[in-house]
C-alpha positions, 0 to 999 in steps of 0.5 A: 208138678212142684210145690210153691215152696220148692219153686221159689226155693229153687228161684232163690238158689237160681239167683245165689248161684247166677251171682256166684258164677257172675263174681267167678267171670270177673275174678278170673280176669286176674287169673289171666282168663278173660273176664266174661261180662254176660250182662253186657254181652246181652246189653249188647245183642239187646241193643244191637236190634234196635236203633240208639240204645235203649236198653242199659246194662241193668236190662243185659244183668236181669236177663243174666239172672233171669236165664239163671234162674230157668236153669235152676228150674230146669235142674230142679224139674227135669234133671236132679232126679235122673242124675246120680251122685251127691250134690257135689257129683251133680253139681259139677255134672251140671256145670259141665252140661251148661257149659257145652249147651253154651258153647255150642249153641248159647253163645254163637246165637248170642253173639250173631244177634248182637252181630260179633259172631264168635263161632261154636265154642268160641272157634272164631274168637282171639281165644277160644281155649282160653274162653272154654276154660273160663266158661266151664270155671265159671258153670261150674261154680254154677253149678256146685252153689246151685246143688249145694244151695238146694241141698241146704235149702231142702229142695229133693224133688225125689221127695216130692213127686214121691 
């Protein structure tokens, strides 16, 4: 169990991180890899099983920060304390592991819900490497604000469970 204070560090640390990694999916479309607009790929899957379209891209960026915000929960929780190495190590450890869970499961469900299916890590896709990379840029800026954020904040759930 962890405190109130660790949980809602770790909430405002999920949502700095999610907003890093949301501004890393835009700036990388002037790389030349595509620009990845989560928010409104779930605005889409949202509205795609409902008739008209109820919900707007506010609805598809709240899930976007929500879903952020449990995986800061989830690092916090079950895997900080059994991964070893600083905040750096960790963070990019973590970012990697986000971008497989998405690849290989996240993003094929996603999509099929909003009916463009785009195949396991984006096989089915008009780019699939170049959609892994952005993928894995971007987690990894996840996943580096998020265990640097918790270092600065004092998050150690180490600590903590004692």
């Amino acid at each position: 169990m962890i405190s109130s204070g660790t949980f809602w560090r770790t909430v405002i640390c999920g949502f700095l991180a999610t907003f890093v990694m949301m501004m890393i999916a835009f700036v990388q479309g002037g790389t030349g890899l595509p620009t990845l607009d989560i928010g409104h790929i779930l605005k889409e899957s949202f509205n795609q099983v409902h008739s008209g379209t109820p919900y707007s891209i506010l609805w598809g960026n709240v899930a976007y920060f929500i879903m952020g915000i449990i995986l800061a929960l989830i690092w916090v929780v079950f895997l900080s304390a059994r991964i070893p190495g600083n905040w750096l190590v960790k963070g990019l450890i973590y970012g990697v592991i986000i971008s497989i869970v998405a690849g290989l499961i996240v993003a094929p469900l996603i999509t099929a819900a909003a009916g463009d299916p785009i195949g396991i890590f984006y096989s089915d896709t008009w780019a699939p490497m170049a959609l892994m990379i952005a993928g894995l840029i971007m987690h990894l800026g996840y996943g580096l604000v998020l265990t640097l954020c918790l270092k600065v904040a004092g998050v150690d759930i180490k600590k903590e469970l004692g």
